[in-house]
C-alpha positions as CSV (number, residue, x, y, z in Angstrom):
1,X,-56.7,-30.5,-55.8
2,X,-58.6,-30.9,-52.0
3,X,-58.3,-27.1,-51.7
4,X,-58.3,-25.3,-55.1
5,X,-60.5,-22.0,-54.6
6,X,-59.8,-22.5,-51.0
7,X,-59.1,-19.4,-48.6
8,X,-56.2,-20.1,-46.0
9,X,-54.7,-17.5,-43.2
10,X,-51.7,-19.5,-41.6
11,X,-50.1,-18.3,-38.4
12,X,-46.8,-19.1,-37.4
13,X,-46.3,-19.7,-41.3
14,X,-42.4,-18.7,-40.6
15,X,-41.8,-21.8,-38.6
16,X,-41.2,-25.1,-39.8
17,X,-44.9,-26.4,-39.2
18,X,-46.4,-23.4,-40.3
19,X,-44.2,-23.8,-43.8
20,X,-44.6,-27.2,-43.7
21,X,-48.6,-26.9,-44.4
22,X,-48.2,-23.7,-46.2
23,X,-46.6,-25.5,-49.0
24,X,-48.9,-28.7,-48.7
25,X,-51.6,-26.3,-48.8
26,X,-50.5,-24.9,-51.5
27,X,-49.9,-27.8,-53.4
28,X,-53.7,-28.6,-52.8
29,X,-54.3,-25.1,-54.9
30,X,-55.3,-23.0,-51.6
31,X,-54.4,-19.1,-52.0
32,X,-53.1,-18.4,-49.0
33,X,-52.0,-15.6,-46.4
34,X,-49.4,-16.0,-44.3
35,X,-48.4,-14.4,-40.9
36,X,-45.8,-14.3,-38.5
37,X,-44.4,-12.2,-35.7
38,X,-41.6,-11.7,-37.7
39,X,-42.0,-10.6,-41.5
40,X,-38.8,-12.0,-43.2
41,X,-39.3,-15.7,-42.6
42,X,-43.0,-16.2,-43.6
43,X,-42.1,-13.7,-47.1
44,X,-39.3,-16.4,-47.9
45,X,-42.2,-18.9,-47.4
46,X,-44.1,-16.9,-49.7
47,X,-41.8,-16.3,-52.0
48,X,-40.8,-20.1,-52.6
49,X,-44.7,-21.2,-53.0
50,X,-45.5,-18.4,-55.3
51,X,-41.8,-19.3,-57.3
52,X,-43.7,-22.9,-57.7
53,X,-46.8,-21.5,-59.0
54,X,-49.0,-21.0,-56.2
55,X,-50.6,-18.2,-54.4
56,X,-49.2,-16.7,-51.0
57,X,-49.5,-13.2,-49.3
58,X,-46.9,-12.5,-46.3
59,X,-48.0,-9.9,-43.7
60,X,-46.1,-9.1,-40.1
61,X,-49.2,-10.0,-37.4
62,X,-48.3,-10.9,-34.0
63,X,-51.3,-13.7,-32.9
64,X,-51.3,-12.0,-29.4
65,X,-52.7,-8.6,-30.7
66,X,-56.3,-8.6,-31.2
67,X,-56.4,-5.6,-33.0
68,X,-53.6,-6.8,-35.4
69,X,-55.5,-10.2,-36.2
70,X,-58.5,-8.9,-36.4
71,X,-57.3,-5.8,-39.3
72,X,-55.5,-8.4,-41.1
73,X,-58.7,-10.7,-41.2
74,X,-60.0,-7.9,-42.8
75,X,-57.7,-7.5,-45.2
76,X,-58.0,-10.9,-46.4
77,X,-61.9,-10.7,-46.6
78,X,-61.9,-7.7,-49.0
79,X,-58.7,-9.4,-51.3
80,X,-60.3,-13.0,-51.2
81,X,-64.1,-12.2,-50.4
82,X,-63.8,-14.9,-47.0
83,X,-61.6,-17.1,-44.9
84,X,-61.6,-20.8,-45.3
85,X,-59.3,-22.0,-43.1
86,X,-57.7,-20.9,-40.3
87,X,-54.5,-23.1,-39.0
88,X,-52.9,-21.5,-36.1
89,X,-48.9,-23.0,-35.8
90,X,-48.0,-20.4,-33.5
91,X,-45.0,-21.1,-30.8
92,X,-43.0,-19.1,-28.1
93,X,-39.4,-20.5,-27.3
94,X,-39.0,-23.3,-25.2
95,X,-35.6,-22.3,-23.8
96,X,-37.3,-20.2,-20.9
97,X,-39.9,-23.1,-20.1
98,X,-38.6,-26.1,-20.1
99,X,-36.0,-27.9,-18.0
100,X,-37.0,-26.7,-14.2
101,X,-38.8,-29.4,-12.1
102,X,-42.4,-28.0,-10.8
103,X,-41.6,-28.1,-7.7
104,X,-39.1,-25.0,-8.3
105,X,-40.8,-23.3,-11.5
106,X,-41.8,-20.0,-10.2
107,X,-45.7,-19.1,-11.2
108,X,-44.7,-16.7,-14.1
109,X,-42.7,-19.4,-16.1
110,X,-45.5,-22.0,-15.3
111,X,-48.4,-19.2,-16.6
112,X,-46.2,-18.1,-19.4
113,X,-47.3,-20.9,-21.9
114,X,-50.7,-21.7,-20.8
115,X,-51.6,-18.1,-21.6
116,X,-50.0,-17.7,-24.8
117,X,-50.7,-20.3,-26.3
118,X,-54.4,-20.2,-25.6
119,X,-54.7,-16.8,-25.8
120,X,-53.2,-16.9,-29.5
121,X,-55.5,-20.0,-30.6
122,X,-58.6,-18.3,-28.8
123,X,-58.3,-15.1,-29.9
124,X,-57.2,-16.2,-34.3
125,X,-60.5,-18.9,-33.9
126,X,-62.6,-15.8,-32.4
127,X,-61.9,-13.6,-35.3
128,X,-62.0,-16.5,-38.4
129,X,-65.1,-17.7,-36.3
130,X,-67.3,-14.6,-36.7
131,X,-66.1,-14.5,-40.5
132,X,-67.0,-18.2,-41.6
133,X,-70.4,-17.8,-39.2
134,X,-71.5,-15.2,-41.5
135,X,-70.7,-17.6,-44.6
136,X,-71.7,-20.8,-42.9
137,X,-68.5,-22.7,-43.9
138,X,-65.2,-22.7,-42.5
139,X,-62.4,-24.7,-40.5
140,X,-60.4,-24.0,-37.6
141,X,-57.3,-25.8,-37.1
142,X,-54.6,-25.9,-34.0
143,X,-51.4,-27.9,-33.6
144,X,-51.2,-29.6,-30.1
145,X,-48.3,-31.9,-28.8
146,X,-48.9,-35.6,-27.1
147,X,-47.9,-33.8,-23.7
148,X,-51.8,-32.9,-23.6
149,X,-52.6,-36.3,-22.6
150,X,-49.1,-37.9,-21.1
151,X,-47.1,-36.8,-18.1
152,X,-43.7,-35.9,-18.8
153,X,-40.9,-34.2,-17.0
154,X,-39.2,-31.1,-16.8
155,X,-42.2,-29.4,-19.4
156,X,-43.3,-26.9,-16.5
157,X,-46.9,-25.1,-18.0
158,X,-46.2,-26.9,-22.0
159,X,-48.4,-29.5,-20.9
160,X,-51.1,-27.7,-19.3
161,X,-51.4,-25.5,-22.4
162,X,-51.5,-28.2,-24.4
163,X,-54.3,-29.4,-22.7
164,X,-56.1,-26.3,-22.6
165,X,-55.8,-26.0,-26.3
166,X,-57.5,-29.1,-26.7
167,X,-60.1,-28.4,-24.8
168,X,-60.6,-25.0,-26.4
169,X,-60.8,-27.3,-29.7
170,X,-63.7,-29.1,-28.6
171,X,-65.5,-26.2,-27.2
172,X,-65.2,-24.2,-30.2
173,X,-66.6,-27.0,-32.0
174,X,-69.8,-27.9,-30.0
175,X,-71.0,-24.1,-30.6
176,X,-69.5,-23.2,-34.1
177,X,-70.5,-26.6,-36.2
178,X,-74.6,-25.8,-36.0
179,X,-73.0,-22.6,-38.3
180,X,-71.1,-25.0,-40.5
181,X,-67.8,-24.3,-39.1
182,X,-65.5,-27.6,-38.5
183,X,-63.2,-26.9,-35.7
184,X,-60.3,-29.8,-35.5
185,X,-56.7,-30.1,-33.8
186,X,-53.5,-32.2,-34.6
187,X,-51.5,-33.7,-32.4
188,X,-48.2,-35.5,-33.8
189,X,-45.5,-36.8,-32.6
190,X,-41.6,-35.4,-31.9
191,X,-40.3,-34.4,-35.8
192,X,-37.0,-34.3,-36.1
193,X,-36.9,-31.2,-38.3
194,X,-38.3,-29.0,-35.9
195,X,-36.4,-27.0,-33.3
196,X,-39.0,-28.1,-30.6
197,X,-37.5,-31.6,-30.4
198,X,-33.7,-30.1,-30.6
199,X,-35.2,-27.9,-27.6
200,X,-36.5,-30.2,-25.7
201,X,-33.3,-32.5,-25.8
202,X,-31.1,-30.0,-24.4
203,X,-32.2,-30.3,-21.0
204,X,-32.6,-33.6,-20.8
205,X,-28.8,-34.1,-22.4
206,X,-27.7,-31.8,-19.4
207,X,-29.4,-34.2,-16.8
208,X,-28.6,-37.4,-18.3
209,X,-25.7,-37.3,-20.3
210,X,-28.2,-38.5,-22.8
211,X,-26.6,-37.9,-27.3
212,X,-29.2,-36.4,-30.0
213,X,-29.1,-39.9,-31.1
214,X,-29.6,-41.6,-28.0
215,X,-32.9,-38.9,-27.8
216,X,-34.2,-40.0,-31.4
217,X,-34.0,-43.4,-30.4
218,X,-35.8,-43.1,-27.4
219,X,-38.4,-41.3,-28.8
220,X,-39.3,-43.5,-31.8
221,X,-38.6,-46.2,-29.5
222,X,-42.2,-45.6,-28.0
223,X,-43.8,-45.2,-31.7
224,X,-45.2,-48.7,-33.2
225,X,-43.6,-48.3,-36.4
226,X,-40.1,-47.3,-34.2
227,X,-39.9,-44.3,-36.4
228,X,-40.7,-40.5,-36.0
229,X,-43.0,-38.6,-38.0
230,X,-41.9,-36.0,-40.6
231,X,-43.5,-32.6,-40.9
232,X,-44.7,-33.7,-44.9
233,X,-46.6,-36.4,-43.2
234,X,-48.1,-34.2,-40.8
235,X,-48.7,-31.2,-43.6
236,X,-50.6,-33.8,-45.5
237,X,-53.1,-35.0,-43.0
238,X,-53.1,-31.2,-42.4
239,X,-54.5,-30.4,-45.9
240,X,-57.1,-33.6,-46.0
241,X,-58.5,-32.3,-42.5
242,X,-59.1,-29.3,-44.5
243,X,-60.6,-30.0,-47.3
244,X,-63.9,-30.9,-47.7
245,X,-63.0,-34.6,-48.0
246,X,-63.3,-34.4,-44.2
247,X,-66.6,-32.8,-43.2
248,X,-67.0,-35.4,-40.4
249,X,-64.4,-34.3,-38.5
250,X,-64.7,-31.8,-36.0
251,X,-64.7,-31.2,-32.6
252,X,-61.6,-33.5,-31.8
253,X,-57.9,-33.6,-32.3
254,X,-56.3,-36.1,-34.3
255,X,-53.9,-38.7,-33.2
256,X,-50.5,-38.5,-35.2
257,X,-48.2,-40.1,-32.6
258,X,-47.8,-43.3,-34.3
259,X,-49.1,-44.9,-31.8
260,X,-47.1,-44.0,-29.0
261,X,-50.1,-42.3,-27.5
262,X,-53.1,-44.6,-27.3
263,X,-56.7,-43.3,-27.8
């Protein structure tokens, strides 16, 4: 197993990404601590991994509180002894941020997901960093989106955040890996299982008339296989970055758009 006696803190572990690498985590033989802003769905998560023989702790932690992070980080260090990993799958709902042309998004709506998602990633790779400094091993991880590097419309501040995220990725990296720490993003393509894409089509259906399946097509359309990826697929690259079967990765974000963003 890549992560047997592995450490993990998930956030965002409630949502389908977030589950989705919580169980192929688990299935690597990482003990793992969940979080989400909302305790139900990530003790279900729990609950399911634990009733297939692994090892999962749920806990309440909003990623936007410092303070909150930070004591749960600590709670983890004197149960497990460290942090390992770090994967940050933390979302807010697209509803409110998606569908208004820039050119009439007021500046609040614009700002809204540029600062939380990179206040969330910044401040869980902050806290996990100062941990795994002090043990000189550790990794980082952050789920991005392909609007990083593509324009598309109707996304108001999504891609922008994206971006930044990105960014952050690289920066961490450059002064956390003399200290042993990899820091590493993913960015896949549309899954179908994941309210995101539903989200994102609704809009779009509005404007153009456009079916769920028409939107499916379109997307994979663009992929080279002509196929999207599944959240499994993503969940295991997820768990290789992880392990230490991937040491020389760090300080980028990996491209799983099936090649419907080029490098």
């Amino acid at each position: 197993m890549m992560l047997k006696h592995k450490v993990a803190v998930i956030y965002g572990a409630g949502g389908a990404i977030g589950e989705a690498v919580a169980h192929a985590f688990a299935r690597e033989g990482a003990r793992l601590f969940l979080t989400g802003h909302h305790l139900a769905p990530v003790e279900a998560v729990a609950k399911d991994i634990v009733s297939a023989g692994g090892s999962a702790e749920a806990a309440e932690v909003d990623a936007l509180d410092e303070q909150a992070v930070d004591t749960h980080l600590g709670c983890v260090v004197d149960k497990a002894g460290r942090v390992d990993v770090s994967f940050n799958a933390v979302g807010i709902p697209d509803q409110a941020i998606l569908g208004v042309p820039l050119a009439e998004l007021d500046v609040e709506q614009f700002s809204l997901p540029i600062a939380a998602y990179t206040t969330s990633y910044f401040l869980t790779a902050r806290l996990a960093g100062r941990r795994m400094i002090a043990n000189k091993s550790g990794v980082i991880m952050r789920v991005t989106t392909l609007h990083s590097r593509t324009g598309i419309p109707l996304v108001g501040g999504y891609g922008p955040a994206m971006a930044a995220m990105e960014a952050l990725t690289r920066d961490l990296s450059a002064e956390l890996a003399p200290y042993g720490v990899r820091v590493v993003g993913l960015r896949p393509q549309a899954m179908p299982e994941t309210p995101t894409i539903k989200e994102a089509f609704e809009p779009r259906a509005k404007a153009t008339g456009m079916t769920w399946e028409q939107w499916e097509e379109l997307l994979a359309s663009k992929t080279h296989p002509k196929r999207l990826m599944t959240l499994e697929e993503m969940a295991n690259v997820a768990a290789f970055i992880a392990s230490d079967k991937a040491t020389a990765l760090t300080g980028t974000t990996v491209n799983l758009t099936l090649g419907s963003l080029d490098d």
